[in-house]
Each structure stands twice: as C-alpha cells, then as structure tokens.
TIPASE-62010 format. One record per residue (C-alpha): x negated, y, z negated; residue in one letter. Coordinates in Angstrom, 2 decimals, padded with zeros to 5 digits, always signed. Each point is the difference from the previous one (the first is absolute). Example, Ala and Ser with C-alpha at 12.3 -4.5 7.8 and 13.67 -1.06 7.14 Angstrom:
TIPASE-62010
PT       X       Y       Z code
PT -012.30 -004.50 -007.80    A
PT -001.37 +003.44 +000.66    S
end
This chain:
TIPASE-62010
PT       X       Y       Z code
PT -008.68 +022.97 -000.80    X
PT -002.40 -002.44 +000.86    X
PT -001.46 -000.68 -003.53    X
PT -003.33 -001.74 -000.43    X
PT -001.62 -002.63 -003.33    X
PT -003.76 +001.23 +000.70    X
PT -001.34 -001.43 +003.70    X
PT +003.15 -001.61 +000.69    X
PT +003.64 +001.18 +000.95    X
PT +003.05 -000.30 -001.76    X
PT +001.11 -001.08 -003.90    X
PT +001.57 -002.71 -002.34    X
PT +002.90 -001.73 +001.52    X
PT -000.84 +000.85 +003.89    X
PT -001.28 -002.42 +002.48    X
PT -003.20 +002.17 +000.79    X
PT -003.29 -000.72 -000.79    X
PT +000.65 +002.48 -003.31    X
PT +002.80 -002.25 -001.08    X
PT -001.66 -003.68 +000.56    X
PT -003.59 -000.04 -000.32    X
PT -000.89 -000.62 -003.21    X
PT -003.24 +000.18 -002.09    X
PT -000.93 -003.35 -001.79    X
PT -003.30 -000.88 -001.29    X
PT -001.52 -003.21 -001.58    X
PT -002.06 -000.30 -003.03    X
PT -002.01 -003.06 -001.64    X
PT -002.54 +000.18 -002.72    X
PT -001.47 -002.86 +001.65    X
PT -002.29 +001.13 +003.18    X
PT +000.70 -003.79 +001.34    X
PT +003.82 +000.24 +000.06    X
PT -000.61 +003.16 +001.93    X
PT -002.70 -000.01 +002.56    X
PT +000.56 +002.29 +002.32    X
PT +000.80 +003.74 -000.25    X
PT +001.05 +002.89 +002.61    X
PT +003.31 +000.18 +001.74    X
PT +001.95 -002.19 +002.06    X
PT +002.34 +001.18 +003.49    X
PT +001.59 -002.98 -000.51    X
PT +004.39 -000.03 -000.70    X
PT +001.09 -001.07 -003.27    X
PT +003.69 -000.33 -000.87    X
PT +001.06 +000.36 -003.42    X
PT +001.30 -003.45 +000.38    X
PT -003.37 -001.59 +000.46    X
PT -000.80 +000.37 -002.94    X
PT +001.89 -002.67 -001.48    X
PT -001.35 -002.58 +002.02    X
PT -003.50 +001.54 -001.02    X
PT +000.31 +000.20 -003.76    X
PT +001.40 -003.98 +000.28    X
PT -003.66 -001.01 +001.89    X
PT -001.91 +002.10 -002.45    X
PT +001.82 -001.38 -003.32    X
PT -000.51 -003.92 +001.56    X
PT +002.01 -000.26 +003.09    X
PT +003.12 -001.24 +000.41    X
PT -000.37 -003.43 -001.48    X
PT -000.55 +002.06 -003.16    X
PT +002.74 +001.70 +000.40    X
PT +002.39 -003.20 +000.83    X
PT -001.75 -001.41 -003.39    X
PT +000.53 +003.22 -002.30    X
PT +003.42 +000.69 +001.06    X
PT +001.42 -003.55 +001.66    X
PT +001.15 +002.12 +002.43    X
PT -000.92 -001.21 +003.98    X
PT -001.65 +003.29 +002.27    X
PT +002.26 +002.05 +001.73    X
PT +000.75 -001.09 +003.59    X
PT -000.20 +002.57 +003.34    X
PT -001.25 +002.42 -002.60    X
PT -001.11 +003.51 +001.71    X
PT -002.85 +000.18 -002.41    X
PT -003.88 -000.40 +001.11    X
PT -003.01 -000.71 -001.87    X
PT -002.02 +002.01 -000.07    X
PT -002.91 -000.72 -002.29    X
PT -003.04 -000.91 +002.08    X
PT +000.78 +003.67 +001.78    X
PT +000.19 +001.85 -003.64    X
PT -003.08 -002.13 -001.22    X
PT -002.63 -000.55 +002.32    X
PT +001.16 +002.36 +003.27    X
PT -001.30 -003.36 +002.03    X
PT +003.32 -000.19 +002.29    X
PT -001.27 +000.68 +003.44    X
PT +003.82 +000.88 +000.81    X
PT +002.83 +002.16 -002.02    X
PT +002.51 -003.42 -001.02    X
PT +003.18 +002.93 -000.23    X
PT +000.24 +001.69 +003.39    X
PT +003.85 +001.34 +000.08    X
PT +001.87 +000.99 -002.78    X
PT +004.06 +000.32 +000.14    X
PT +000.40 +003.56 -001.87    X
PT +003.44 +000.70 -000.60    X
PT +003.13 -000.29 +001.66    X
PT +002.27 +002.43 -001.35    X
PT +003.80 +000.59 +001.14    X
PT +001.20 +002.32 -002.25    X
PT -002.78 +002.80 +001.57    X
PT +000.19 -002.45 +003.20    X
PT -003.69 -000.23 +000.36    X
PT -002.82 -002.74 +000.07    X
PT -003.56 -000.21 +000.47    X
PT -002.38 -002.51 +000.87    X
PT -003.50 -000.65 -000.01    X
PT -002.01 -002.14 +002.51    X
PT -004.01 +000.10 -000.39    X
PT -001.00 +003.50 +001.20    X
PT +003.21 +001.51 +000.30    X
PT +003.02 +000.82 -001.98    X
PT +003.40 +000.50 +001.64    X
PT +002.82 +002.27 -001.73    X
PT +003.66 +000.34 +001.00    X
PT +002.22 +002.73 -001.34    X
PT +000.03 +003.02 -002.10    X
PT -003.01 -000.57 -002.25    X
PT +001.20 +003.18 -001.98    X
PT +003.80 -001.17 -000.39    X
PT +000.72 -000.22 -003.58    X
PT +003.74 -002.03 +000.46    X
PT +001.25 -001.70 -003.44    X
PT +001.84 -002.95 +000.06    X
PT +003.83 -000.20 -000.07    X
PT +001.05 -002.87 -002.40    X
PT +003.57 +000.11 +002.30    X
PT -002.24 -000.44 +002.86    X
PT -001.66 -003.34 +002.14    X
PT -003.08 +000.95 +001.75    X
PT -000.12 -002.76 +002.52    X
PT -003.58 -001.14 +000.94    X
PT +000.24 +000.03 +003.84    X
PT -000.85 +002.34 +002.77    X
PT +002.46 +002.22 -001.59    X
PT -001.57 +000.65 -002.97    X
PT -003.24 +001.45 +001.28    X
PT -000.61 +003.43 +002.12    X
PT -001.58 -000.65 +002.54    X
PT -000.10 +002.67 +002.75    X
PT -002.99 +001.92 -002.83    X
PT -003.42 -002.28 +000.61    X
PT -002.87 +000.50 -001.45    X
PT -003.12 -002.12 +000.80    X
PT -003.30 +000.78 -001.93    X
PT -003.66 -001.41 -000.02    X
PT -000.65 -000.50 -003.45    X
PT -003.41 -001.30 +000.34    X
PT -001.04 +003.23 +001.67    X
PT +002.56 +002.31 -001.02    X
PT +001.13 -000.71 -003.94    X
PT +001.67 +003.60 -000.14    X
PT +002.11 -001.23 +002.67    X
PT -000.60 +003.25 +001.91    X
PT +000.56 -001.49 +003.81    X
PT +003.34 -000.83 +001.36    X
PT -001.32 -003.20 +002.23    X
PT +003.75 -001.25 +000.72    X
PT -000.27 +001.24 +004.25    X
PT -003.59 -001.28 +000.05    X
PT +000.47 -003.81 -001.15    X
PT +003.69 -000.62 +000.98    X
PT -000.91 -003.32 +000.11    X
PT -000.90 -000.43 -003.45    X
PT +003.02 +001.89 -000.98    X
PT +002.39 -002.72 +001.33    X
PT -002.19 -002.86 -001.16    X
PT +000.38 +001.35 -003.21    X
PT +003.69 +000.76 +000.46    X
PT +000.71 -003.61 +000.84    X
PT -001.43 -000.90 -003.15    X
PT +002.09 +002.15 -002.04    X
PT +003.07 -001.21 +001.67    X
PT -001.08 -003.62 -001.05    X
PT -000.38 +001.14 -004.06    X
PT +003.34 +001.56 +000.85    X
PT +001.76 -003.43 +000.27    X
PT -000.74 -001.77 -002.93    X
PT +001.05 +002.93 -001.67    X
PT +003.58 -000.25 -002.16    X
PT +002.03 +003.47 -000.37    X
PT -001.46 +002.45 -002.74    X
PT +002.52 +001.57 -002.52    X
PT -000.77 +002.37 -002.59    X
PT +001.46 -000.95 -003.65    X
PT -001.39 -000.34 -003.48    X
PT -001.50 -002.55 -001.34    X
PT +001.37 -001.89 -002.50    X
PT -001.42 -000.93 -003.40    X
PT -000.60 -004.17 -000.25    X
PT -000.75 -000.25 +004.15    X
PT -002.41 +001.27 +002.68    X
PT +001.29 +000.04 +003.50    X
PT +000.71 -001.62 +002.42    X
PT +002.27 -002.17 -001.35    X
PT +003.08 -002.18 +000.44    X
PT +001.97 +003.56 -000.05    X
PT -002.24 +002.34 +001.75    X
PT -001.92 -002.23 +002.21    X
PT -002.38 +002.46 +000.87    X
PT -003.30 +002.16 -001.24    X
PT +001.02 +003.88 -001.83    X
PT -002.64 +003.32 +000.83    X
PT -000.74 +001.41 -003.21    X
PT +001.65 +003.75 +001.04    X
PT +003.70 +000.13 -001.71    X
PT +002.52 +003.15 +001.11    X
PT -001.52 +003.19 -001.05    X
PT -003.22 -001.18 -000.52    X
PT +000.37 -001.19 -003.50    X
PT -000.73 -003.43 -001.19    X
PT +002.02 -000.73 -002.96    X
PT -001.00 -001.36 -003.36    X
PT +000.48 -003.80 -001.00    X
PT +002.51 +001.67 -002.59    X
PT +001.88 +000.99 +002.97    X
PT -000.14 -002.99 +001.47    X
PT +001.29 -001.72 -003.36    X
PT +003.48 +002.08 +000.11    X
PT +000.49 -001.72 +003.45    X
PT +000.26 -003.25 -001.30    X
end
C-alpha cells in the first residue's frame, strides 16, 4: 500500500518525503531575536542545527571558552541562523542532503536541490542479522528500482522522473558511490553498557533496529556484561 502522512507520501523510518520532512518551528518572546515570519523552501539537516545553536549561544569562541574544547573540524553541520532569523539569504546555504544509505534493505537516497533520487525497495522492511556484514559498496544497494522525484513541485512524490532526467540520475549515482567509500562495514550487535560505538572493537556506527524488532532494556544489556 502506498500509505500517505497528510500531503506527503510515505511514514516514519522511510526515505520519502513522509519519513524525512519534518515540522520545526522557532519561538522568541523577543520580536528582535525573531524578525521575520512565514516559511522558508530552504533544506535544513538535522545536523545544522548544532552549528546554529553554537552562533546563537556566542559562537564558537564561546563555546572553545565554556567547554575548552577546540570546534569540530570537516564537520557536516551548517549554520543556519541568519536563514531562521531574518530570511535575508538571497540563496538556500544546504542544497544536497546525503539521506541514507542502507545495506541491510540495500537502498539509498539522495537529495540534490530540486530533486530527490531513491534506490531500492522503499517498502522493504529487512532487519539486521547480528551474524551478518553488510558491506557498504555497490553491493549493498539495489539498484536496477530508480526512483527520481521533483520535490519542489511534486512533495507527494507522485511522478516517476527516473527516464526523463537520466542524467541527473547518474550524477546523483556517482555521488552515492563516493559516500559509499568512506564507508566501514555495518554489523548489527548490542550495545554495550559503559561504551558507544564505534570503538576500538566494533569500529563502526550500529542502526537502532535489533532482530525482531525489539530493542532491549539497559537491564538486558547489564546481564551481558
């Protein structure tokens, strides 16, 4: 079934519009802090914002002098703020947006301005196998089912555009395949109770699905120790 949240298609946990486009909304007593009201078309990543709460609580010589800590380097985190506060950017800053890569349901999406590109079964519902390496190369992704969708003009994500724009399919393809490669094999397992992953032992990130679809208790995770 091809389930819809409202206007736009699919639900928690997919890579459709449904799944990833989240309401968020700013608030300020103070009609100086927030000048500007209405809507913005404009991408913004989860991860942005960090970077944006660091400018609006002082920046990030603030935060080196709060915490002693230097800012993060290469981090994939924009600010934001003059967007979210005065709407005076006369271009978006966030134009593509790496979705997911997923090689347990072997799919992976990718967004670049207008349009959003989508490999694999959207509707697979795969667990991980925690006796199982899902390599993070070509292998790992279906990619004979393509979907390509205008998001600007077509939220619902209503119209196949994959034959139309093959060009912007590979383009967007290619960049996949580069995410791919800095990539380290993904392995399901528990957590344990002192660390967070990766580490020295599992060197790389966990999904939060477990086998069966149940995420066990801390308790649990105490008897493993």
């Amino acid at each position: 079934k091809q389930w819809y949240q409202r206007r736009v298609r699919g639900y928690k946990f997919q890579q459709f519009e449904g799944g990833i486009r989240t309401p968020a909304f700013l608030y300020s007593a103070n009609q100086d802090i927030l000048a500007v009201r209405g809507r913005t078309a404009c991408y913004v990543h989860i991860s942005d914002w960090y970077s944006t709460l660091v400018e609006f609580t002082g920046g990030w010589d603030a935060y080196t002098a709060s915490t002693g800590k230097v800012p993060i380097s290469e981090l994939d985190s924009i600010n934001q703020l003059e967007l979210l506060i005065t709407g005076e950017l006369d271009t978006c800053q966030r134009t593509e947006i790496m979705v997911n890569i997923d090689p347990v349901r072997r799919t992976a999406v990718y967004i670049k301005e207008d349009f959003k590109l989508l490999f694999g079964n959207q509707w697979d519902h795969a667990k991980c196998k925690t006796n199982l390496f899902y390599p993070f190369n070509v292998s790992g992704v279906d990619w004979s089912i393509v979907q390509l969708y205008n998001i600007t003009g077509d939220a619902a994500e209503t119209t196949n555009l994959a034959e139309y724009y093959p060009d912007v399919v590979q383009q967007l393809y290619e960049v996949i395949l580069l995410f791919m490669d800095a990539q380290e094999p993904l392995k399901c397992q528990l957590p344990d109770v002192d660390n967070s992953f990766p580490n020295e032992v599992v060197p790389f990130c966990l999904p939060w699905d477990f086998p069966d679809g149940v995420t066990p208790s801390w308790a649990t995770y105490a008897l493993l120790d």
